[in-house]
N, CA and C of each residue as an Amber inpcrd file, in Angstrom:
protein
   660
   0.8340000  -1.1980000   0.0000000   0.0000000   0.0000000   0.0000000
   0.8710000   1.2520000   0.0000000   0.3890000   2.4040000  -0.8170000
   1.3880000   3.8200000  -0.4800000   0.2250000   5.0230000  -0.3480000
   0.8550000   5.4330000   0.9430000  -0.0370000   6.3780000   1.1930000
  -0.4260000   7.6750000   0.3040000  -1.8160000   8.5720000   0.8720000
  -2.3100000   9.2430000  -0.6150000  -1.2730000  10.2860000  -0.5590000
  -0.4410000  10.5810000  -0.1230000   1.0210000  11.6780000   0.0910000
   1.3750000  11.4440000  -1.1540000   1.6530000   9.9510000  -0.8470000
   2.6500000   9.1550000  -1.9740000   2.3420000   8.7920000  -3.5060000
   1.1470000   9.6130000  -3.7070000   0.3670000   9.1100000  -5.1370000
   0.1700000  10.1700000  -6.2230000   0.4270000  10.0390000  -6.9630000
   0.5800000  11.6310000  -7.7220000  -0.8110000  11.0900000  -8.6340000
  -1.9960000  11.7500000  -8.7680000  -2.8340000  11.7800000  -9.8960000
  -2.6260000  12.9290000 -10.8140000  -2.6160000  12.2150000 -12.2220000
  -2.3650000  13.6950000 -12.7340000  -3.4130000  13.4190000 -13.9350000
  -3.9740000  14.5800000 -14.4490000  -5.4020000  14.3850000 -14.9900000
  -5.0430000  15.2280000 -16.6000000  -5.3970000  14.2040000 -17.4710000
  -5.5540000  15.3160000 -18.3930000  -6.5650000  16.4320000 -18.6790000
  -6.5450000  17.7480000 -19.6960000  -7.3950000  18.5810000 -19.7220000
  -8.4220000  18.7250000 -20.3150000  -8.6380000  18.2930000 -21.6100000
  -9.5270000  18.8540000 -22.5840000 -10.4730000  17.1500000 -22.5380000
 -11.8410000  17.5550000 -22.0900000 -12.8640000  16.2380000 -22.0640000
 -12.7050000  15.9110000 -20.8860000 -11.6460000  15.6060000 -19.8330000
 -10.9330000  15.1710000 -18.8350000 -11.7340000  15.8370000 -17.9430000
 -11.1850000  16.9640000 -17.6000000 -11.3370000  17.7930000 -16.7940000
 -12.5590000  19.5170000 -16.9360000 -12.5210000  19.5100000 -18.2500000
 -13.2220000  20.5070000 -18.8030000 -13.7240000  19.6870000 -20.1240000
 -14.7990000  20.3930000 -20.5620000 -15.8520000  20.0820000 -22.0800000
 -15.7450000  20.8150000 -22.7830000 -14.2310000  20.6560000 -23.3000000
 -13.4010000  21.2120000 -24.4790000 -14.3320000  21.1840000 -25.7490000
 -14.0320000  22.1810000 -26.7200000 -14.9500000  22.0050000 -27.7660000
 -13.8510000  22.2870000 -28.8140000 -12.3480000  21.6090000 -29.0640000
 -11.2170000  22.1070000 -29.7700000 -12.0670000  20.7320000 -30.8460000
 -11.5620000  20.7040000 -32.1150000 -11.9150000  20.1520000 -32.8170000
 -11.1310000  19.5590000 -33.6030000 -10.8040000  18.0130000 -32.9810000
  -9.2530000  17.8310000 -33.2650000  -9.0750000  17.3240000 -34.5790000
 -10.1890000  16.3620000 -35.0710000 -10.5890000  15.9550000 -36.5170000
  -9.8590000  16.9320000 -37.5350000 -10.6060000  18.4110000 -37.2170000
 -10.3480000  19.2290000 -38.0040000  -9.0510000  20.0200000 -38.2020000
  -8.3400000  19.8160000 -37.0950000  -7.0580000  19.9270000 -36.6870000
  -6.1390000  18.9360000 -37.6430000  -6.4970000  17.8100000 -37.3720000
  -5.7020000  16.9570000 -38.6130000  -5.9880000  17.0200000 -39.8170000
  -7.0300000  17.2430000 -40.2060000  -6.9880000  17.6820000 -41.3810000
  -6.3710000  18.8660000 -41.9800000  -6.2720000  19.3590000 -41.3710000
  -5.2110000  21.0420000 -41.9100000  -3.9540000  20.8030000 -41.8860000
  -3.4460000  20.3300000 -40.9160000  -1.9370000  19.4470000 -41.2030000
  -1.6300000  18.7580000 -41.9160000  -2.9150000  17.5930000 -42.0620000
  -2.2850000  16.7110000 -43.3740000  -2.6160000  17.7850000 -44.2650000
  -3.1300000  18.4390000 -44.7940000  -3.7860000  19.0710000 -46.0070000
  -1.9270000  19.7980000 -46.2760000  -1.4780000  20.7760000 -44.8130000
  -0.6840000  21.5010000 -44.9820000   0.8240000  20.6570000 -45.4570000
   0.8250000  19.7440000 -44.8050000   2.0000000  18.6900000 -45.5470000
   1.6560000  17.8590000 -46.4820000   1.0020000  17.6260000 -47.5380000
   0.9790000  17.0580000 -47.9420000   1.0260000  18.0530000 -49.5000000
   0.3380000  19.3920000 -49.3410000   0.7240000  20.7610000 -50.0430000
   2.3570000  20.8190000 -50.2500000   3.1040000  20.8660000 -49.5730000
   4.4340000  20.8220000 -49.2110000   5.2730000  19.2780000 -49.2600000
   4.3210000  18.2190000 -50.1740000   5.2740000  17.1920000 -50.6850000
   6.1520000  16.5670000 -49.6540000   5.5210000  16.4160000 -47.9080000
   6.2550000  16.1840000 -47.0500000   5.8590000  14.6710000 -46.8210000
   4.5240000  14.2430000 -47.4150000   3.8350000  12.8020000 -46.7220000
   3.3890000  12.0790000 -48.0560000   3.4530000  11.0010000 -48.3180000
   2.9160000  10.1190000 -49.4450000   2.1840000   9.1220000 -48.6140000
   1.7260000   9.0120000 -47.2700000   0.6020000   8.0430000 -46.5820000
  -0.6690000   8.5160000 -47.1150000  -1.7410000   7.7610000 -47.0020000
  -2.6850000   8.1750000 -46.8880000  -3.4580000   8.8960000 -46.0430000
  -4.5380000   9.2810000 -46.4860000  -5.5310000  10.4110000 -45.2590000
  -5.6240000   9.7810000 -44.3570000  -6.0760000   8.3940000 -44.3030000
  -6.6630000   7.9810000 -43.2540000  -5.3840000   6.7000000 -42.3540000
  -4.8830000   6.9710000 -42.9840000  -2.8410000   6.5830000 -42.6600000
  -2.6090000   7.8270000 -41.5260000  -2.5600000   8.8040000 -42.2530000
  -1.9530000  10.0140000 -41.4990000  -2.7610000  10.8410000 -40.3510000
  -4.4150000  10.7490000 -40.6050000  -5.5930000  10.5790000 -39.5370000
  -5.3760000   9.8650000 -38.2490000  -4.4240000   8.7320000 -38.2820000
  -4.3260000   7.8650000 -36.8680000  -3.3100000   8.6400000 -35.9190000
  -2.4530000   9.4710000 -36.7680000  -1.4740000   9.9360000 -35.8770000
  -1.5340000  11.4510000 -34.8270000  -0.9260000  11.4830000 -33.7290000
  -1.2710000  12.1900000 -32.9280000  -0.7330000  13.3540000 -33.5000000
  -1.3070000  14.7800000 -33.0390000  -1.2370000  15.6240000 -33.4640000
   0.9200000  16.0410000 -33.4610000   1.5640000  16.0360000 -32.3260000
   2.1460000  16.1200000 -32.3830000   3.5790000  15.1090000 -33.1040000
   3.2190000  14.1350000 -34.0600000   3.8460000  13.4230000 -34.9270000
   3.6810000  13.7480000 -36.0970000   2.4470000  14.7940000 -36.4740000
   2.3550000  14.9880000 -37.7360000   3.1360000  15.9470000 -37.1700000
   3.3320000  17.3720000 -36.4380000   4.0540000  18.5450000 -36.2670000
   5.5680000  17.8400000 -36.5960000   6.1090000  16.7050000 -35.9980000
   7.7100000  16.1540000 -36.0210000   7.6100000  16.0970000 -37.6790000
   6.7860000  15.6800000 -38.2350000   7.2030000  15.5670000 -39.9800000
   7.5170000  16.6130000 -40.4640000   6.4000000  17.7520000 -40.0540000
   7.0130000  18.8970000 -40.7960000   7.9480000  19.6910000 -40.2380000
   8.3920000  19.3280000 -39.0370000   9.9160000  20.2220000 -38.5130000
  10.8420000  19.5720000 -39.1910000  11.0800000  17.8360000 -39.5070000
  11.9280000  17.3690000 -40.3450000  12.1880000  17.9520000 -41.9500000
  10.4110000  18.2080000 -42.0360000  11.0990000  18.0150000 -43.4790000
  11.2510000  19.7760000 -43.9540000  10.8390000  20.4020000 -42.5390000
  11.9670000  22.0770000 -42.6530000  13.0840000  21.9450000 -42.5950000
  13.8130000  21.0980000 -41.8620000  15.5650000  20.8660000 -41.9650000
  16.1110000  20.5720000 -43.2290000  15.1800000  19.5300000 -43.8710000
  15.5540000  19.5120000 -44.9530000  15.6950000  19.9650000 -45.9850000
  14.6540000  21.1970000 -46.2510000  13.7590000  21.7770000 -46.9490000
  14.4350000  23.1860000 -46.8730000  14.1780000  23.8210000 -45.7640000
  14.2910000  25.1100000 -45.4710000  12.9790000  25.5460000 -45.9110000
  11.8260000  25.3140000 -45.1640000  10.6500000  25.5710000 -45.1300000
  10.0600000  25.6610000 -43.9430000   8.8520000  26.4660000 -44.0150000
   8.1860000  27.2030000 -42.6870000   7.1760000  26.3210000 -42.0300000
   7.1600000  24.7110000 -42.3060000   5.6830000  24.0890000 -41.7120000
   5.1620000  24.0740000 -40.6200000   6.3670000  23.9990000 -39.8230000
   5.9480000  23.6960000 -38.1490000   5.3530000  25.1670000 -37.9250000
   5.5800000  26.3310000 -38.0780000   5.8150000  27.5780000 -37.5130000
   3.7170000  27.6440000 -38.2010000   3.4670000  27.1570000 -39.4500000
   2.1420000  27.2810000 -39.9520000   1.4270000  26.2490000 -38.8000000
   1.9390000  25.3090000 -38.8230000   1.1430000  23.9800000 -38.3180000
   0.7960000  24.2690000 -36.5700000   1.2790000  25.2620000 -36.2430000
   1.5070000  25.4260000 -34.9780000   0.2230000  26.6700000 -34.8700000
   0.3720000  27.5050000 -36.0020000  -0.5110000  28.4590000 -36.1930000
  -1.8930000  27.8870000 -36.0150000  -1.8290000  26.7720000 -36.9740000
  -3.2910000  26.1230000 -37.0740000  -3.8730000  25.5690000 -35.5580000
  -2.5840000  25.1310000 -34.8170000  -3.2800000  24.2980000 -33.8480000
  -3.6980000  25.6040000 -32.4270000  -2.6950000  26.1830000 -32.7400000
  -3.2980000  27.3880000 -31.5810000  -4.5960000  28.0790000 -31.8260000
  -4.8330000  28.5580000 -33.1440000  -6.0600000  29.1500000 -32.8320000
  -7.5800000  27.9590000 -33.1090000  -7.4760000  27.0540000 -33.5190000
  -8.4450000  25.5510000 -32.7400000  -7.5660000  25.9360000 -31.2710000
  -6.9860000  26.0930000 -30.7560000  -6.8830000  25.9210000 -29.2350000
  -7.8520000  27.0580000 -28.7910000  -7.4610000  27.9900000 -29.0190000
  -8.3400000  29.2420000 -28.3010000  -9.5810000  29.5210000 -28.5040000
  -9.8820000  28.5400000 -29.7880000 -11.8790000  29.3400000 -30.2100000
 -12.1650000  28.0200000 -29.1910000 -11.4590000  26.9970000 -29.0870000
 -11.9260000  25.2140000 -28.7480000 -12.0460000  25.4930000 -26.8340000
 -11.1430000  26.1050000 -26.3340000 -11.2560000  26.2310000 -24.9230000
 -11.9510000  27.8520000 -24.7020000 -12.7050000  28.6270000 -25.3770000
 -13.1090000  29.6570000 -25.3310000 -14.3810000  28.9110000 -24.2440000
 -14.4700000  29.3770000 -22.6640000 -15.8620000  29.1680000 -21.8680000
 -16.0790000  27.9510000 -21.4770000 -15.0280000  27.0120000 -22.2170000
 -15.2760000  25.8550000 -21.4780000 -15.3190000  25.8120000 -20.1100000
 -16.5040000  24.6210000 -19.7950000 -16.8850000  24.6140000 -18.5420000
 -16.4180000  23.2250000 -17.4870000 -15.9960000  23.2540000 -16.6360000
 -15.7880000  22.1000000 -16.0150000 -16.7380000  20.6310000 -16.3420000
 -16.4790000  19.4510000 -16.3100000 -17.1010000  18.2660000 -16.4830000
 -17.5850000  17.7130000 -15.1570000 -18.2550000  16.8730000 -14.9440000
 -18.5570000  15.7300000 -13.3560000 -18.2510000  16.7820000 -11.8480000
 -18.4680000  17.5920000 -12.2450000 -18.3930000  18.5010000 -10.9320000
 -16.6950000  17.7880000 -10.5940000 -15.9340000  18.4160000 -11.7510000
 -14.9810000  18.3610000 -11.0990000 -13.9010000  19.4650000 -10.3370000
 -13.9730000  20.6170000  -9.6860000 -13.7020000  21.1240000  -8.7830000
 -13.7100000  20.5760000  -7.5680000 -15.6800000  19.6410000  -7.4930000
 -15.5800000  19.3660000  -6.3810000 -14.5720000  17.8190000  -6.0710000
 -14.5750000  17.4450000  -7.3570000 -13.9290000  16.1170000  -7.3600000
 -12.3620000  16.0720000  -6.7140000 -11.5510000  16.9080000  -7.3970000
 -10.6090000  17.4620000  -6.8580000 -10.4660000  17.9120000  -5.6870000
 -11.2250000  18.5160000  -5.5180000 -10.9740000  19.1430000  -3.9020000
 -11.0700000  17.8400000  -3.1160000 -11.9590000  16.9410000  -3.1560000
 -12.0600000  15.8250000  -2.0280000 -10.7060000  15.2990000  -2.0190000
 -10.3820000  14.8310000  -3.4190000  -9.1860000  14.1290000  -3.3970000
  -7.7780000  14.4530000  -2.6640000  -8.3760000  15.9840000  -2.8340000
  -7.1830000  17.0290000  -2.2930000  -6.9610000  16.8030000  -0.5680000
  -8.0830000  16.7360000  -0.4870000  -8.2410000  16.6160000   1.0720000
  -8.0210000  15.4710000   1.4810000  -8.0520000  14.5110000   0.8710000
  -8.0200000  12.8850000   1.2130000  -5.9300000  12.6290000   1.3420000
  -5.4760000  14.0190000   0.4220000  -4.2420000  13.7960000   0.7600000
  -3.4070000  13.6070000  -0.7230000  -4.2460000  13.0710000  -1.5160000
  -3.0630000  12.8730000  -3.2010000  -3.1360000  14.2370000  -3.3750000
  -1.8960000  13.8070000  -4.8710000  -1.0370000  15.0120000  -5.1240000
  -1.9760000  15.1270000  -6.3200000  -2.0380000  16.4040000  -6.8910000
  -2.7550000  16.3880000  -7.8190000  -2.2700000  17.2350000  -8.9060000
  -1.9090000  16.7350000 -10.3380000  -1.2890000  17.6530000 -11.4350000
  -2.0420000  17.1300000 -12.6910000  -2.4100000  18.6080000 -13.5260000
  -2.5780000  18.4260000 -14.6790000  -1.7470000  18.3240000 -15.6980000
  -1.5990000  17.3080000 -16.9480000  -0.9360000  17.2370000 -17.9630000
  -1.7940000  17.8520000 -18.8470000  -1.8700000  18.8760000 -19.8450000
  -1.9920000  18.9930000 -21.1600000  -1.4450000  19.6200000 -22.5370000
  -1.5310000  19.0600000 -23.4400000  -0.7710000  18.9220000 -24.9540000
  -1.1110000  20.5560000 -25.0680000  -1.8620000  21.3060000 -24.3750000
  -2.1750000  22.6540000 -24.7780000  -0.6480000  23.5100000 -24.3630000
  -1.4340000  24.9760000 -25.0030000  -0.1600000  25.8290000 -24.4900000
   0.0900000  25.8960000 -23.1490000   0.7730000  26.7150000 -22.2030000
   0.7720000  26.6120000 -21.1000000  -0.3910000  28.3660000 -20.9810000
  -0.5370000  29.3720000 -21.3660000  -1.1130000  30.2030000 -21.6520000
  -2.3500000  29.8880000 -21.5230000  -3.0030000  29.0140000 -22.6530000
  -4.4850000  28.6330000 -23.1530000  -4.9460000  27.5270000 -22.3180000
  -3.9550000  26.5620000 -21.0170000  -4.1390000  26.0830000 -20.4680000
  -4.7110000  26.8260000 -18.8950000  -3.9590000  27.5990000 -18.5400000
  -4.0250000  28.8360000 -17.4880000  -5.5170000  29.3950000 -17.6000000
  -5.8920000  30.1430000 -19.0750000  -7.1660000  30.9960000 -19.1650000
  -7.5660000  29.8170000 -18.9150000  -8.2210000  28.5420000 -19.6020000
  -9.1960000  27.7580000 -18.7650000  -9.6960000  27.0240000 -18.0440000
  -8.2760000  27.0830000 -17.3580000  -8.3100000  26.5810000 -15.6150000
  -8.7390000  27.5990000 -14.7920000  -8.9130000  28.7590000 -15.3410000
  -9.1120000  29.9670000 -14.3500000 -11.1140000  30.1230000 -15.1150000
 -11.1120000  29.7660000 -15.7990000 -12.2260000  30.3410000 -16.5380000
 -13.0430000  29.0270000 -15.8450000 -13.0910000  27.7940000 -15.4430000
 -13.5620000  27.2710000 -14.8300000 -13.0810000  27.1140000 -13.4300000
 -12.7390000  27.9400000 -12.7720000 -12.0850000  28.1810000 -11.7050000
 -11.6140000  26.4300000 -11.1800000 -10.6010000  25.8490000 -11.6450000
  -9.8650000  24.9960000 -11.4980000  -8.3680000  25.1640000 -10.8740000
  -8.0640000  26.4230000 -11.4940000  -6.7840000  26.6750000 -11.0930000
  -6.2300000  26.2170000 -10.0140000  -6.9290000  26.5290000  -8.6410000
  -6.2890000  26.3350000  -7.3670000  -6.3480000  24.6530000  -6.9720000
  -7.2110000  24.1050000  -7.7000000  -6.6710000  22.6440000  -7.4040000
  -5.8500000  21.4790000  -7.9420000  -5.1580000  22.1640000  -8.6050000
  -3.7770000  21.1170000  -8.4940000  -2.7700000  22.1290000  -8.5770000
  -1.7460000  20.8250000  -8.0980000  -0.6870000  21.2890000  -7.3050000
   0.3910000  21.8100000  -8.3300000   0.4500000  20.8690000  -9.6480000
   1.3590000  20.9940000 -10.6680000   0.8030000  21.1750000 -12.0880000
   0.9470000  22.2040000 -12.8360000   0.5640000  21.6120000 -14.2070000
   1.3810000  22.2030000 -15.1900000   1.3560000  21.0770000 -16.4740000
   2.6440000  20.9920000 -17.3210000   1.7960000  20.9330000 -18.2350000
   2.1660000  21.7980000 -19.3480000   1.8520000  22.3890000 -20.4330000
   2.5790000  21.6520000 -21.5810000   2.5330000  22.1280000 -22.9690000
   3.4430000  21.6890000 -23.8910000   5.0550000  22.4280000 -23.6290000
   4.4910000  23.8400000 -23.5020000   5.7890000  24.3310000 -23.0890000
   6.9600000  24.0700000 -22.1410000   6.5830000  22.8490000 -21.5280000
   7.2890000  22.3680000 -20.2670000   7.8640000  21.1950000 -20.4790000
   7.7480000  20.1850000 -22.0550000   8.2280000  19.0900000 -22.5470000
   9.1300000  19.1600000 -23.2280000  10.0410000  18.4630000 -23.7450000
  10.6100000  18.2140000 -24.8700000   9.7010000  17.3970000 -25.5960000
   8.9960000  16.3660000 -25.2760000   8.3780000  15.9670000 -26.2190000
   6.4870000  15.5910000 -25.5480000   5.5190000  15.6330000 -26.3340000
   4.0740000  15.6580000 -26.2650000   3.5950000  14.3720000 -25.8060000
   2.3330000  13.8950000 -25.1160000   2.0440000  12.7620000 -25.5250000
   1.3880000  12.3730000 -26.9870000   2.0560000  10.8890000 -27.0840000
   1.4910000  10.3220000 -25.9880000   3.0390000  10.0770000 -25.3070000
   3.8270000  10.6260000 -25.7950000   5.4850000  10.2070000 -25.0110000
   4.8720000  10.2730000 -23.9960000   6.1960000   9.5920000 -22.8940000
   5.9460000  10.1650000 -21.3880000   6.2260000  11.1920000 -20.5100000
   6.7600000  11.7330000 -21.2160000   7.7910000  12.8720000 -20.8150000
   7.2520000  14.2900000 -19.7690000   5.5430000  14.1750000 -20.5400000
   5.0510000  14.7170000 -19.3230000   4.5770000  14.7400000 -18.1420000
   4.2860000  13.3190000 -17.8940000   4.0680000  12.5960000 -17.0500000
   5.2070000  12.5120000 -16.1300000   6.3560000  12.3690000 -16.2470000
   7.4630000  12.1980000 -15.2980000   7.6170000  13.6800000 -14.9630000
   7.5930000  14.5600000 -15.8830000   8.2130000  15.8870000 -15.3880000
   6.7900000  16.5550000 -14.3940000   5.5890000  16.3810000 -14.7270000
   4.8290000  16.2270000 -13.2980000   5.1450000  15.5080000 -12.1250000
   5.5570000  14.2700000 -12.2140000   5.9700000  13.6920000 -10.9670000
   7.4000000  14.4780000 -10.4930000   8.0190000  14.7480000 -11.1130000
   9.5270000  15.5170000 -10.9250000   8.9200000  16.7910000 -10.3150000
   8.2290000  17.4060000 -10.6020000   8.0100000  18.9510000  -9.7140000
   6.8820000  18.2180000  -8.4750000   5.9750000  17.6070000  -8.2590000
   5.4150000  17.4230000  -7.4520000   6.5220000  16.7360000  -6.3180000
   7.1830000  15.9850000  -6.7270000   8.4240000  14.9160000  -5.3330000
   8.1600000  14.1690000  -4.8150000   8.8710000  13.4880000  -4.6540000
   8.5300000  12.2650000  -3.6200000   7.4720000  11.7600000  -3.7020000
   7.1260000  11.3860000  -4.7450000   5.7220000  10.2320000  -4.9890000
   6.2460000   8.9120000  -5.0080000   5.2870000   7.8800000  -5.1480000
   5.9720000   6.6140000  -5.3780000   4.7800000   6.0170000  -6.2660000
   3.8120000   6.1910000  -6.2500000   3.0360000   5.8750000  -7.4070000
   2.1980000   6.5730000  -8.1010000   2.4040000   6.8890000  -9.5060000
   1.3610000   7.4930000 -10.5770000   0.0940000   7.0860000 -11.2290000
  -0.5500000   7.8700000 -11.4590000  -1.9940000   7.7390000 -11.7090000
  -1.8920000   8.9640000 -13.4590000  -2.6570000   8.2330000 -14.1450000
  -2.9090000   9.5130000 -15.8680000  -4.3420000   8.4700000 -15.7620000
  -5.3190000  10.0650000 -15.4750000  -6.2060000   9.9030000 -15.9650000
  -6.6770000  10.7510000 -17.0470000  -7.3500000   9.8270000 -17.9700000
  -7.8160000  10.9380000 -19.5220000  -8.7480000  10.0800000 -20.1560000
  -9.0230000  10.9940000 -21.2250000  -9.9090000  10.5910000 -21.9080000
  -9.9110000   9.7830000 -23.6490000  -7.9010000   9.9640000 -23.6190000
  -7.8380000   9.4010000 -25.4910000  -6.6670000   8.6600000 -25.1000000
  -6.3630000   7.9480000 -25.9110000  -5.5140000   6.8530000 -26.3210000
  -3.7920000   7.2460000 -25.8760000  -3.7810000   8.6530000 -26.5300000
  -2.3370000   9.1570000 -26.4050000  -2.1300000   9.2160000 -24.8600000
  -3.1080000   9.5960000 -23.9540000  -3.0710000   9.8210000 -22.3590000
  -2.5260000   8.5450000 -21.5220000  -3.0150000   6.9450000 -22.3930000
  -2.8870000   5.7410000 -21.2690000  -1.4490000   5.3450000 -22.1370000
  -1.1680000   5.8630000 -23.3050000   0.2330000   5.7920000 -23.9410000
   1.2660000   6.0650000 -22.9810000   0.8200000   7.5850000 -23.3110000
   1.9420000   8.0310000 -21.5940000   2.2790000   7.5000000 -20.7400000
   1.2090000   7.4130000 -19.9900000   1.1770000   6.4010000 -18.5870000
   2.2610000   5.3210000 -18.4780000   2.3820000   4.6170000 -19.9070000
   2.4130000   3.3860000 -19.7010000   4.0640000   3.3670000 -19.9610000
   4.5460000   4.8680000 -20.9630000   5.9080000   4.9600000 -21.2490000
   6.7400000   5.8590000 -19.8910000   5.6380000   6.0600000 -19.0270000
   6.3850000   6.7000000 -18.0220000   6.1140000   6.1250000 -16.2260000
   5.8770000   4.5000000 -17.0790000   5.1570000   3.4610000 -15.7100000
   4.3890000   3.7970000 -14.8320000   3.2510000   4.6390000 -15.4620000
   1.9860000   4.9100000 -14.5480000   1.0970000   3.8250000 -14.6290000
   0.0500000   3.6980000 -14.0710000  -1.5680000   3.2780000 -13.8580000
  -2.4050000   4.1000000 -14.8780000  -2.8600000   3.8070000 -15.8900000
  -4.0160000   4.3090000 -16.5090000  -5.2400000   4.4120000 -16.2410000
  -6.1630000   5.0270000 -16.1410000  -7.2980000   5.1930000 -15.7790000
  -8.1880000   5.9550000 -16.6800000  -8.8770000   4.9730000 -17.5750000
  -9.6240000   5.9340000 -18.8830000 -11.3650000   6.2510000 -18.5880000
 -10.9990000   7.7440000 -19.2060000 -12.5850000   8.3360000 -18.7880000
 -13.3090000   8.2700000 -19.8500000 -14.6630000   7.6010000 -20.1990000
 -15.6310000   7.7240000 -21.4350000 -14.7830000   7.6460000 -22.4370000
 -13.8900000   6.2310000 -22.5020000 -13.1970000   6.1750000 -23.5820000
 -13.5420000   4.5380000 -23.9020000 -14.2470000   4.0520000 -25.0100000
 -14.0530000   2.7890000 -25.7770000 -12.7530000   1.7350000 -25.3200000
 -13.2040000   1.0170000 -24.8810000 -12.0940000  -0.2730000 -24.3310000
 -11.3720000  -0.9870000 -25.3420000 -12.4920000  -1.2210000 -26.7840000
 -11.8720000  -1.5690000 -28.1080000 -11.4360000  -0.4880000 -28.8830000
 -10.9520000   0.3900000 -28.8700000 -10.5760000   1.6960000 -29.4510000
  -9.2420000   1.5360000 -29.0210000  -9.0860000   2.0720000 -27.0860000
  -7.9350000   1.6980000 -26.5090000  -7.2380000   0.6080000 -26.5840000
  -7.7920000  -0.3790000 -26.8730000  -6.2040000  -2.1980000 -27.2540000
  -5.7580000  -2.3190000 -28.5910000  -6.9240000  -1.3430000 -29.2850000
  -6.4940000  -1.4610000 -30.9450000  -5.3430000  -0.4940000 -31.1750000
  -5.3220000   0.3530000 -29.6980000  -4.3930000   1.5020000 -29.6750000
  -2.9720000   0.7480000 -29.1240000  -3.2500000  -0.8410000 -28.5030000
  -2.4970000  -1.1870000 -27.8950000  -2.0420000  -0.6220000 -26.5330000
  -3.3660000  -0.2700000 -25.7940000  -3.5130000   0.4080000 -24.7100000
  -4.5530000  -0.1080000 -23.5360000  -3.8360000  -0.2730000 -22.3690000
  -4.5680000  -1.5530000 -21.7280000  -4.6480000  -0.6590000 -19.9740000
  -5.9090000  -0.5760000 -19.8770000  -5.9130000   0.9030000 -18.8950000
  -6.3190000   0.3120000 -17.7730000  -5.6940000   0.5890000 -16.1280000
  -6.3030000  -0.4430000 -14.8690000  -7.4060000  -0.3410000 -14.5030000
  -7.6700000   0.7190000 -14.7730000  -9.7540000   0.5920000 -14.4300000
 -10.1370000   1.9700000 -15.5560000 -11.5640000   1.9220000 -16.0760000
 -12.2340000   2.6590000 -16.6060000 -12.9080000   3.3980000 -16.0360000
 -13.6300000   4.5000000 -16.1810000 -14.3970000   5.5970000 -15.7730000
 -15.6360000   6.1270000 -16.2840000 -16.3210000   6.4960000 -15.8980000
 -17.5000000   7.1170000 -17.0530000 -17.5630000   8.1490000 -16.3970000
 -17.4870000   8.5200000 -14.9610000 -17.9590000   9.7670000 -14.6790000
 -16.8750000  10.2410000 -13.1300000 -16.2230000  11.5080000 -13.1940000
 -15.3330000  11.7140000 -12.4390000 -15.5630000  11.0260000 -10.6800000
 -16.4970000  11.4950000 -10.3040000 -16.8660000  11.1020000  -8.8530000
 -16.5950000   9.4870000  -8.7550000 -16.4020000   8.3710000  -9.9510000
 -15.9060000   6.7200000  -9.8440000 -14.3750000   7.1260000  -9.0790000
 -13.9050000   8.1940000  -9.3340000 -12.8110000   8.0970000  -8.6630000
 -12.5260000   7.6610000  -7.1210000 -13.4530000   8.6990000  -6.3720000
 -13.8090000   9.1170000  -5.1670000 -14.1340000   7.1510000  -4.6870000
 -14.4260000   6.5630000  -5.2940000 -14.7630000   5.0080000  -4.6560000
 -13.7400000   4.2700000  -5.2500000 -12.4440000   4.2320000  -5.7210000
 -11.7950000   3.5670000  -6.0810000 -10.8400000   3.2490000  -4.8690000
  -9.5860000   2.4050000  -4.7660000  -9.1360000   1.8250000  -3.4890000
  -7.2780000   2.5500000  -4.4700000  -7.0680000   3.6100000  -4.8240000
  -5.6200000   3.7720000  -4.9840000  -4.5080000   3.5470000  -4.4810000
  -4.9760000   3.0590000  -2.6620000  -3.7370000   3.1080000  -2.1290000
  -2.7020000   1.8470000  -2.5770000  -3.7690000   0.8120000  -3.2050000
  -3.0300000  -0.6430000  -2.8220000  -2.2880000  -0.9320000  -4.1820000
């Protein structure tokens, strides 16, 4: 058993924690559209559709090295402003303020991971007054690399300290990726069980609604 001191939950943002309305479909489609304009990809749409947003961005920073071309700097354009119309008012999900706060009180550590800016992450943690409950949160700006790497996941546990066991809870495929490259516990929210193994993603318990947390046994 490790006590709730000892447990870092860290939650992703968009669906997770708030009822994001970013529109990620459409997000990939402008990337592939934009590399594929630029002679960077010969996969198909629905080849290049599976991949996470930030693997299509690695193609076109490569094939600027190669190139001496501007993709990432466009592709980045595209994804920020879907970030800002997509988290414009979003509102918290499962009463989670209050969800958090219990947990808070029960003693875990609590940090958000998200692929967002660290900026556009801030306005709508504050815009659903979330802000004050967690302890850590790591932005894109705070990685070297996105999920579903793990990279953010550890560097949350690295500013929070002295944990001994991790928790990624979320809502997509790239989130229990993480987890799993940075030896957490997965925990998927309103996410398809056959979606996630086809993802090759195998999560320790499922969720449908934040408060399942509040009855789960984390310590053991």
């Amino acid at each position: 058993m490790a006590a709730p001191d000892q447990i870092a939950l860290i939650f992703d943002l968009d669906n997770t924690l708030i009822g994001s309305r970013i529109d990620f479909p459409a997000i990939r489609r402008s990337l592939i559209a934009l590399l594929r304009a630029a002679g960077a990809v010969d996969e198909a749409d629905d080849v290049l559709a599976r991949h996470p947003l930030a693997q299509l961005v690695a193609i076109g920073t490569a094939h600027d090295g190669a190139h001496g071309t501007t993709l990432t700097l466009r592709m980045w354009e595209v994804i920020e402003a879907h970030e800002v119309d997509g988290l414009r008012d979003a509102l918290p999900l499962d009463g989670a303020r209050d969800v958090l706060g219990v947990l808070r009180a029960r003693g875990f550590r609590i940090a958000i991971l998200t692929n967002n800016s660290r900026a556009g992450a801030l306005d709508a943690l504050r815009a659903a007054q979330l802000i004050d409950r967690a302890e850590v949160i790591v932005a894109r700006d705070d990685v070297r690399a996105l999920k579903p790497a793990g990279d953010g996941v550890t560097e949350a546990a690295r500013r929070l300290g002295q944990v001994e066991r991790l928790y990624v809870i979320g809502d997509s495929w790239i989130d229990g990726a993480a987890a799993a490259a940075a030896g957490a516990r997965f925990i998927a929210y309103r996410h398809p069980i056959e979606d996630l193994r086809d993802r090759r993603v195998e999560p320790w318990r499922t969720i449908a609604h934040l408060a399942e947390l509040l009855d789960l046994d984390l310590t053991r």
